[in-house]
FIMARRO-384761 format. One record per residue: residue number from 1; residue in one letter; chain; x, y negated, z of N, C-alpha, C in turn. Coordinates in Angstrom, 2 decimals, m for minus. Layout:
<nodes>
NODE    k  r  c       nx       ny       nz      cax      cay      caz       cx       cy       cz
NODE  NUM  A  A        X        Y        Z        X        Y        Z        X        Y        Z
...
</nodes>
This chain:
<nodes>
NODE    k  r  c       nx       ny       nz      cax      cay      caz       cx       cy       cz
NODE    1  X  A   178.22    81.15    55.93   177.41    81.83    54.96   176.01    82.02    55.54
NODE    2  X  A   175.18    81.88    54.70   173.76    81.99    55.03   173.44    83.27    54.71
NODE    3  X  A   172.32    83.50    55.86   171.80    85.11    55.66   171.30    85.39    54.24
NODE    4  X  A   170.93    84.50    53.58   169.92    84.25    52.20   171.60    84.84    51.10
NODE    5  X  A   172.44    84.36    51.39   173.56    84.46    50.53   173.61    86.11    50.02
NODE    6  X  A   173.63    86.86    50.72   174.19    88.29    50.98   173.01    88.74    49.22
NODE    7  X  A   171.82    88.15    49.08   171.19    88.16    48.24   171.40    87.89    47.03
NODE    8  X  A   172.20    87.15    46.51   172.68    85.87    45.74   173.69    86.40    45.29
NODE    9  X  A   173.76    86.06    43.60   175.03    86.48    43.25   176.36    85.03    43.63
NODE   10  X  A   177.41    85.74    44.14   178.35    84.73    44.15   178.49    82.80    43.40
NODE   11  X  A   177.89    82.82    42.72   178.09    81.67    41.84   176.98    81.10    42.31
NODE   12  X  A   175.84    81.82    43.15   174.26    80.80    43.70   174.85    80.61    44.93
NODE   13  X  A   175.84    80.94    45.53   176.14    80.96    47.12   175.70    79.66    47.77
NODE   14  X  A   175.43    79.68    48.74   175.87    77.98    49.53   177.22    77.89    49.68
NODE   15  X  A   178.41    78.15    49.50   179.65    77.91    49.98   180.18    77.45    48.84
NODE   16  X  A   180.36    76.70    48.58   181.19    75.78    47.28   182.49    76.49    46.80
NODE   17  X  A   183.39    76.78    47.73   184.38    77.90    47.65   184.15    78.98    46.98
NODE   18  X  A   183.11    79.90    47.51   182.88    80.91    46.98   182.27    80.47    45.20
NODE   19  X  A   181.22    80.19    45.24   181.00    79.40    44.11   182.05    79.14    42.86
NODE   20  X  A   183.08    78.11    43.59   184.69    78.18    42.96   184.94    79.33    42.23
NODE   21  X  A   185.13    80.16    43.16   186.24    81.34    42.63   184.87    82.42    41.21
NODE   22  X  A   183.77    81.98    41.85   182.65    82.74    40.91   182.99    82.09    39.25
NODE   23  X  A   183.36    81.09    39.58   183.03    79.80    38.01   184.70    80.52    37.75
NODE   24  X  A   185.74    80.47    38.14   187.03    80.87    38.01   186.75    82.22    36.99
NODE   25  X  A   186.02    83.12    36.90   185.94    84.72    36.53   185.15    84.47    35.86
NODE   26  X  A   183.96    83.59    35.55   182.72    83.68    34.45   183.10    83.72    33.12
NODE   27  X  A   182.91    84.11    32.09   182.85    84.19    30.89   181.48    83.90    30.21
NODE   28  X  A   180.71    83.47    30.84   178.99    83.14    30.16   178.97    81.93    30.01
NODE   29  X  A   179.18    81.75    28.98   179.15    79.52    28.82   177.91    79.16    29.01
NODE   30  X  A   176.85    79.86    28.57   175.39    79.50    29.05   175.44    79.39    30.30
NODE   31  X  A   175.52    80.29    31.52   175.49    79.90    32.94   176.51    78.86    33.79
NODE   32  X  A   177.39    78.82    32.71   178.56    77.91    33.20   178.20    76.36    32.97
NODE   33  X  A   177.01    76.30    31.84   176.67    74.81    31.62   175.45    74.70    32.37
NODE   34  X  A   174.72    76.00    33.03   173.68    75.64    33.95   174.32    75.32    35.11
NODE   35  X  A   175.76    75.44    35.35   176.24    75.58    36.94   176.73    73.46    36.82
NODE   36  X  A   177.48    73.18    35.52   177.57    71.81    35.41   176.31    70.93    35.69
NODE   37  X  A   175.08    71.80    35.10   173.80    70.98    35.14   173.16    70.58    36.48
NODE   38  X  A   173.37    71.96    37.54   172.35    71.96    38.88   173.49    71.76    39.85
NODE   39  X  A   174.54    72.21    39.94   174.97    72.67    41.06   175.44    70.78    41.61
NODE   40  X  A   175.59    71.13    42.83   175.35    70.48    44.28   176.98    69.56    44.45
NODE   41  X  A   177.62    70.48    44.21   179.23    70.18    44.54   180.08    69.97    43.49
NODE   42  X  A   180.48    68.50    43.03   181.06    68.08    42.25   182.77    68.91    41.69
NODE   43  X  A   183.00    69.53    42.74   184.35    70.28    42.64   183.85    71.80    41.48
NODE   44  X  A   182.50    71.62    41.95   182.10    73.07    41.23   182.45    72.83    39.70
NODE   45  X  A   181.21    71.47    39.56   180.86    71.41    38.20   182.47    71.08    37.33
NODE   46  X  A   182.97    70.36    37.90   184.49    70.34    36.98   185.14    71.54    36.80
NODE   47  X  A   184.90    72.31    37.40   186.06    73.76    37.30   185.15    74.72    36.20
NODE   48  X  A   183.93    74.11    36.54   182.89    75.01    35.31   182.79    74.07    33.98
NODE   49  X  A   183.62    72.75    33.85   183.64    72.40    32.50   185.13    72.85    32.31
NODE   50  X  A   186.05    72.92    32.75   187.48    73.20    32.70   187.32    75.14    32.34
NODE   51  X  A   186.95    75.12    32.81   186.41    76.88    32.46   186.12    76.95    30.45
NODE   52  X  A   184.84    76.19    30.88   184.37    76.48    29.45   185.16    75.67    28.13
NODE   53  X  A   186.40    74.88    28.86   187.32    74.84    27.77   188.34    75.59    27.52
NODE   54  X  A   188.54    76.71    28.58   189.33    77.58    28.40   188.41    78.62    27.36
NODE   55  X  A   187.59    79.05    27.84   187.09    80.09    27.04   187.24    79.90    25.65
NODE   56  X  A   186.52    78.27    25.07   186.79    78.16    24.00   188.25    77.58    23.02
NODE   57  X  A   189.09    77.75    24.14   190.50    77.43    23.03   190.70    79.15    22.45
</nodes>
Protein backbone atom coordinates (compact mmCIF):
# COMPACT_ATOMS: atom_id res chain seq x y z
CA UNK A 1 0.00 0.00 0.00
CA UNK A 2 1.11 3.38 -0.84
CA UNK A 3 1.37 6.19 1.61
CA UNK A 4 -0.96 8.22 -0.98
CA UNK A 5 -3.63 5.29 -0.41
CA UNK A 6 -4.53 6.04 3.32
CA UNK A 7 -6.09 9.23 1.33
CA UNK A 8 -8.13 7.49 -1.21
CA UNK A 9 -11.28 6.02 -0.96
CA UNK A 10 -10.94 2.19 -1.24
CA UNK A 11 -12.07 1.73 -4.89
CA UNK A 12 -8.98 4.56 -6.01
CA UNK A 13 -6.49 2.28 -4.07
CA UNK A 14 -3.35 1.00 -5.87
CA UNK A 15 -4.05 -2.56 -4.71
CA UNK A 16 -6.34 -4.25 -7.18
CA UNK A 17 -7.58 -6.45 -4.28
CA UNK A 18 -8.62 -3.86 -2.29
CA UNK A 19 -10.22 -2.17 -5.23
CA UNK A 20 -12.01 -5.78 -5.71
CA UNK A 21 -13.70 -5.97 -2.61
CA UNK A 22 -14.59 -1.86 -3.02
CA UNK A 23 -16.49 -2.76 -6.60
CA UNK A 24 -18.00 -6.02 -4.54
CA UNK A 25 -20.14 -3.34 -2.00
CA UNK A 26 -20.76 -0.40 -4.59
CA UNK A 27 -24.18 0.32 -5.45
CA UNK A 28 -23.38 3.59 -7.73
CA UNK A 29 -23.58 2.37 -11.39
CA UNK A 30 -22.24 5.75 -12.36
CA UNK A 31 -18.86 5.09 -10.52
CA UNK A 32 -18.96 1.51 -11.33
CA UNK A 33 -18.92 2.40 -15.19
CA UNK A 34 -16.15 5.00 -14.41
CA UNK A 35 -14.19 2.09 -12.62
CA UNK A 36 -14.88 -0.21 -16.16
CA UNK A 37 -13.75 2.96 -18.05
CA UNK A 38 -10.20 3.96 -16.17
CA UNK A 39 -9.22 1.43 -14.00
CA UNK A 40 -5.76 -0.31 -14.62
CA UNK A 41 -6.61 -4.01 -13.70
CA UNK A 42 -8.62 -6.02 -15.91
CA UNK A 43 -9.90 -8.29 -12.90
CA UNK A 44 -11.32 -4.96 -11.59
CA UNK A 45 -13.22 -3.88 -14.55
CA UNK A 46 -15.09 -7.36 -14.94
CA UNK A 47 -16.28 -7.60 -11.35
CA UNK A 48 -17.49 -3.88 -11.88
CA UNK A 49 -19.51 -5.01 -15.04
CA UNK A 50 -20.71 -8.25 -13.19
CA UNK A 51 -21.68 -5.89 -10.33
CA UNK A 52 -23.69 -3.62 -12.38
CA UNK A 53 -25.62 -6.61 -13.64
CA UNK A 54 -26.45 -7.55 -10.42
CA UNK A 55 -27.75 -4.34 -9.34
CA UNK A 56 -29.86 -4.22 -12.27
CA UNK A 57 -31.64 -7.68 -12.25
Amino acid sequence: MKFSDIFLPKIARSDPEVRKKAVENESNVKLLKQVIEKDSDSGVRELARKRIEELRA
